[in-house]
N, C-alpha and C positions, 0 to 999 in steps of 0.2 A: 804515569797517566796523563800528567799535563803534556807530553810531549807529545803522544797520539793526539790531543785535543787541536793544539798548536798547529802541528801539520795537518790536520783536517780544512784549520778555519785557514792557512796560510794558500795548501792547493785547491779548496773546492771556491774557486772565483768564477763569475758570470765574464764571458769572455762573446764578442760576437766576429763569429766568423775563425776560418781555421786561423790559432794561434799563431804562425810563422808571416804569413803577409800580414797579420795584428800587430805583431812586435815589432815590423819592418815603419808600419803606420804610423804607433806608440813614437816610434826612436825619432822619427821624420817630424811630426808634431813638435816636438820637445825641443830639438834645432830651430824650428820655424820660432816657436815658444822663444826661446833665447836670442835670435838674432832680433826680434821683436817690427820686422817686413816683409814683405814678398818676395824672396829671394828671385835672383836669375838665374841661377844655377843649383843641383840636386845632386849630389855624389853617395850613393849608397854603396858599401862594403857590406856584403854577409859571407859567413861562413856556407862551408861547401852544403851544412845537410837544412841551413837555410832555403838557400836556393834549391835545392831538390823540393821542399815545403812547399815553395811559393808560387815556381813556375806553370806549374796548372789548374790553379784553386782562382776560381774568382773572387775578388773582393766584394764583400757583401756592400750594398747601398751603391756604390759606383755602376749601377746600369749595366752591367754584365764586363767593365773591366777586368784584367786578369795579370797576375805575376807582380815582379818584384817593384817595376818601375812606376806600375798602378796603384801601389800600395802604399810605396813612401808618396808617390804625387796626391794623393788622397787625403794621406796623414798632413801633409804638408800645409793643404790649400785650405782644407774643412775640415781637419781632426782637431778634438779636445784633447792634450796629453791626462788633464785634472781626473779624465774617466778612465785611466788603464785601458785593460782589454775591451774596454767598450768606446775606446775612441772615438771610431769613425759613425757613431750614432747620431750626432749633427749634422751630418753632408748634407749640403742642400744642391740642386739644380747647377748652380752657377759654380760653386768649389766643384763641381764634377767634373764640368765642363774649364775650367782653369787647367786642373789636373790633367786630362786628356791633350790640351792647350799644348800644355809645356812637354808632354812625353814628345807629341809630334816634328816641337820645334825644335829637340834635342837638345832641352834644357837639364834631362835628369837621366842621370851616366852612372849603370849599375858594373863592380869590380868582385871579383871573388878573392876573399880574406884569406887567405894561409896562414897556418900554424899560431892558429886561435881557437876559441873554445868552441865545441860542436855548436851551441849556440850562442851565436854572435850576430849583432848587428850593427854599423858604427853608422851616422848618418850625416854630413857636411855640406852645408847651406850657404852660399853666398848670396851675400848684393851690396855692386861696389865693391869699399875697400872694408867691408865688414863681411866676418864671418864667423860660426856656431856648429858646434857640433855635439854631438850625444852617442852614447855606447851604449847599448842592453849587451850583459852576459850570462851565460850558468841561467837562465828564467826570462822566462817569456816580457816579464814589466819590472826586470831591474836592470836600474842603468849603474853605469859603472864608472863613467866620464861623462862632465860635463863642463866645456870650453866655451867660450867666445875672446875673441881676437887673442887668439892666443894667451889667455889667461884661464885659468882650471879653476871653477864655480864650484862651490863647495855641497857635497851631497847631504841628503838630508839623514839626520843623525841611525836613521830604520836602513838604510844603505850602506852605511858605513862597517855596519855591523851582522853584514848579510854575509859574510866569511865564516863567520861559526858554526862549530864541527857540525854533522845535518844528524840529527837524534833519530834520524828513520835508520840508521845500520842497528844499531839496537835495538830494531821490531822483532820479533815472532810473532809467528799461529796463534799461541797458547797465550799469547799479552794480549794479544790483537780482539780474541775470544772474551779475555778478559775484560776487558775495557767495557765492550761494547754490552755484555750484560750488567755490568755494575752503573752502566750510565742513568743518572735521574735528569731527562730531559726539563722535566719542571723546574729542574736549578739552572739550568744548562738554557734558558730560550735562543741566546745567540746561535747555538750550536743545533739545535732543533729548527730553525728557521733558516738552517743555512742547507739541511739535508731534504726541508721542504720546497727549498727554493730549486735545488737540485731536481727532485722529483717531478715539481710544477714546468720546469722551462725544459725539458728534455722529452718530458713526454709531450710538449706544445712543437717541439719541432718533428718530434717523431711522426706525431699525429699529419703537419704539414705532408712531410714526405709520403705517408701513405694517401694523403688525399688529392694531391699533385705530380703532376713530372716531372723532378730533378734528376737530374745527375741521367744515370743509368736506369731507376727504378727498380733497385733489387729488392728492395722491401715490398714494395708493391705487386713485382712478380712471384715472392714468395707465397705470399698470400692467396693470389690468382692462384698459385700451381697448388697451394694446400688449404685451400679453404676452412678446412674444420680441424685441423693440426695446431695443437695449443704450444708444441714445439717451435711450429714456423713461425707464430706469433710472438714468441721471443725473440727471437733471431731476427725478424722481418722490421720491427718497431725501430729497434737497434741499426739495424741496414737502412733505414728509412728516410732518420735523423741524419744517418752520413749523405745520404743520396741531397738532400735538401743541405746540409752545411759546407759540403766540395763545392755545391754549383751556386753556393752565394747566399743562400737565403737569408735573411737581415733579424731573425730571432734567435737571440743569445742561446748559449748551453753552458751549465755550469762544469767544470773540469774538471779532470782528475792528472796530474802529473804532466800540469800545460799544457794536456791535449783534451780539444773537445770531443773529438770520436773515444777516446778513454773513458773520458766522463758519460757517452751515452751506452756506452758498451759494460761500464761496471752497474750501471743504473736502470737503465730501461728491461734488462730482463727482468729483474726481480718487480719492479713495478706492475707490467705486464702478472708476468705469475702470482703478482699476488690480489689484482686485479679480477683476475680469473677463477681466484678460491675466496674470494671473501676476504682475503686479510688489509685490515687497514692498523692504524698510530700507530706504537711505539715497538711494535713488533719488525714492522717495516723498515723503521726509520734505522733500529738495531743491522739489520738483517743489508743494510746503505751503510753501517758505517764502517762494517766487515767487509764490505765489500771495496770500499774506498781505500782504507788502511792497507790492503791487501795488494792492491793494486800498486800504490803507492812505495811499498816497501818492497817490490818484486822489481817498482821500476828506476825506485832510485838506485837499486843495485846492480841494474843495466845503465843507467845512465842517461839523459835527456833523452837526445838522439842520434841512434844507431842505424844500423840496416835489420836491426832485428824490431819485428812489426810489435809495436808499440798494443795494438789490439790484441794480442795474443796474450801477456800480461792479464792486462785488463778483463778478458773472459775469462781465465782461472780464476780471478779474484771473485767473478759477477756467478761461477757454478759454485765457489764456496760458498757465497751467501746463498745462494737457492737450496746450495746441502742443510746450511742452518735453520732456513726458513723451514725445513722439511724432518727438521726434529736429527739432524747428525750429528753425532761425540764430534771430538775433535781429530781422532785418527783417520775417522772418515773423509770429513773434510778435508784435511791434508792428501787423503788420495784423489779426491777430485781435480786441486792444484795440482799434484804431481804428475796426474795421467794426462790434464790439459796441455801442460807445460813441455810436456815430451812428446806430445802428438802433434802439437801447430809450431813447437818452438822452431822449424826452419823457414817460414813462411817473411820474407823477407820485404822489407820497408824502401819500394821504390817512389818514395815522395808521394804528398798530400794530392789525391786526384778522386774519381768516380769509385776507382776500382777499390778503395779505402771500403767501402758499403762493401764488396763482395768478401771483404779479409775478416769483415766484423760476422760475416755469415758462417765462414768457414769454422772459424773460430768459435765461435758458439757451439755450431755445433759440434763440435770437438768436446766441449764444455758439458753439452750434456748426454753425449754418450760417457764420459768418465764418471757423468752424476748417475746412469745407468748401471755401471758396471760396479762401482761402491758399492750399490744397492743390492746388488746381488754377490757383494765378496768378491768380487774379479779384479785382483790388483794387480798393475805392472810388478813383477819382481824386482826388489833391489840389488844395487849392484850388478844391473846390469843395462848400461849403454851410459846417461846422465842420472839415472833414478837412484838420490839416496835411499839412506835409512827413515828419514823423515822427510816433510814436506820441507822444513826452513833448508835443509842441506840440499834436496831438489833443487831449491825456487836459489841457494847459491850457486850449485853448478852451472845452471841453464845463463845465469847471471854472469858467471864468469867467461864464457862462449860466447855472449853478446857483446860483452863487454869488451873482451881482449879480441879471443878469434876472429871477429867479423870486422875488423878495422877496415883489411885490405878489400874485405865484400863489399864494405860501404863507399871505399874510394873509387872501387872500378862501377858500381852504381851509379854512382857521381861523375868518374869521367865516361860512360859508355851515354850514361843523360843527356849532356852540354853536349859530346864532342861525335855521339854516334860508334858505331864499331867498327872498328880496325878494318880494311879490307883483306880479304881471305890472300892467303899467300900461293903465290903461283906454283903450280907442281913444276 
């Protein structure tokens, strides 16, 4: 039980802006942090599915800035490393305008990392004959070196000990179930003010997005196109929040498995629904932590990041809590995840952009037609294509295909991104 708790309060962090140019900011800061002046030079290494993250997502607060060299410049000039994911919440006028400064003068020189951890970001600062640098690996705000002039600064005692084995392989359904009814949030405030906090900043950006025009406006066209559909309003809320967080918006989301669109995608439907029927406390809050846990345990078992879209996870997780909130056993539930999982699992992760909002739509609703089809006894058969016997053998196979089979998907992702497609070969 303590270990569900642990990983709750460890992934559900307010983060602003998409994760991958965050962490790029974070690493950047912490260099600047350590060399302790203005450098005149920026050398950013990320891993390949870094840069797939970062190269189309604007940085929030930098004035519609965008990509990898905006981010560590940002992090650099006007981030707080002391805020984590909420670094670049100080930037003011003049650190923007530095940042921009130094991209132009070709002060800050971005390299792509091989044969490092999917997520990697390494960040090295000079001025003069002094220099600093900083690692984040395996998580969006954990560093994993930290140098100056050549000497290796000692991490703090919470880092040192971030190698330990991850208690989420040891999740199921049936614990996960478990948990969340036996919780007494009145013992629990940390843990209750962190799924309200979740609740309050998700729905504040979602609300943003349906009230303005970011991104694409998928959310907002949902709604147009269905006006009185309590379905589109799931789905739409959720697409809303991504439309406003690709295109920069400067209000946090709390996360779910270092991704902000996770966190809106396992949260805002059930918010939404239950907005819609009257349900408020601890029912809710139950019904968010199933849904987190869920998520969480589907995605550590795919692994950070892959080419397998990260929101698709996260909506099996966000139709079992709505099966819960709706009075379903546990068998059912599992069919919910299992039918999600098998119906969007090919829908593939070509980096953090606009089109994230239309992945969180599809996805959904994928989510609640399998919440349809429960309802009515219409299960996928087992044993045939990835459908186990159960939901936890499901949510491993799908797991084991993202994780293993899609390496080579995500490489030619990666290189057809940066380098474009091969030209056709002459007859």
């Amino acid at each position: 039980m303590n270990d569900y708790r642990e990983v709750l309060l460890k992934e559900m962090v307010p983060a602003l802006g998409c994760t991958e140019p965050i962490a790029i900011a974070l690493c950047a800061a912490k260099a600047r942090e350590l060399l302790g002046r203005e450098p005149g030079h920026i050398h950013i290494y990320c891993s390949g599915n870094v840069i797939k993250n970062t190269q189309s997502v604007v940085v929030p607060n930098t004035g519609g800035m965008a990509g990898i060299a905006a981010a560590g410049a940002a992090g650099c000039f006007g981030g707080n490393p002391a805020l984590g994911l909420e670094v670049l919440t100080p930037l003011t006028p003049q650190a923007i305008a530095r940042a921009a400064e130094s991209i132009r003068a070709g002060q800050v020189q971005v390299s792509h990392a091989k044969g490092v951890d999917n997520l990697y970001v390494r960040v090295v600062v000079t001025a003069g004959e002094d220099q600093a640098e900083a690692t984040i690996a395996g998580s969006h705000n954990r560093f994993t070196a930290l140098r100056k002039n050549g000497h290796d600064i000692l991490l703090p005692a919470d880092e040192q000990a971030a190698d330990h084995a991850d208690p989420a392989v040891g999740f199921s359904l049936g614990g996960i179930l478990a948990y969340a009814r036996a919780l007494d949030f009145d013992a629990d405030p940390e843990l209750a003010a962190r799924i309200d906090k979740q609740a309050d900043d998700n729905y504040a950006i979602a609300r943003e997005g349906m009230d303005n025009d970011w991104g694409a406006s998928v959310g907002r066209t949902l709604v147009e196109t269905y006006p009185d559909d309590s379905r589109a309003r799931i789905r739409a809320y959720a697409a809303a929040g991504s439309d406003a967080r690709m295109a920069g918006c400067s209000r946090p989301v709390v996360i779910n498995s270092g991704s902000g669109n996770q966190g809106m995608t396992v949260s805002l439907p059930l918010i939404i629904y239950a907005q819609d029927t009257g349900l408020e406390g601890d029912r809710l809050r139950r019904a968010l932590v199933i849904s987190n846990l869920l998520a969480i345990y589907i995605k550590r078992l795919i692994g950070k990041l892959s080419a397998f879209c990260g929101v698709v996870s996260a909506a099996a997780a966000a139709g079992a809590g709505l099966a819960w909130l709706q009075g379903m056993e546990e068998e059912q539930i599992g069919s919910v995840i299992s039918n999600t999982l098998l119906t969007s699992g090919g829908i593939l992760c070509d980096g953090a952009k606009a089109s994230c909002a239309t992945k969180i739509s599809v996805s959904l609703d994928n989510a609640l037609l399998a919440l349809e089809m429960t309802r009515r006894g219409r299960l996928l058969p087992e044993g045939q294509g990835l459908c186990g016997r159960t939901a936890d053998e499901t949510i491993r196979n799908v797991a084991r295909i993202a994780r293993e089979g899609m390496k080579e998907t995500d490489d030619q992702i990666l290189q057809t991104m940066l380098y474009g497609c091969e030209p056709a070969a002459e007859a």
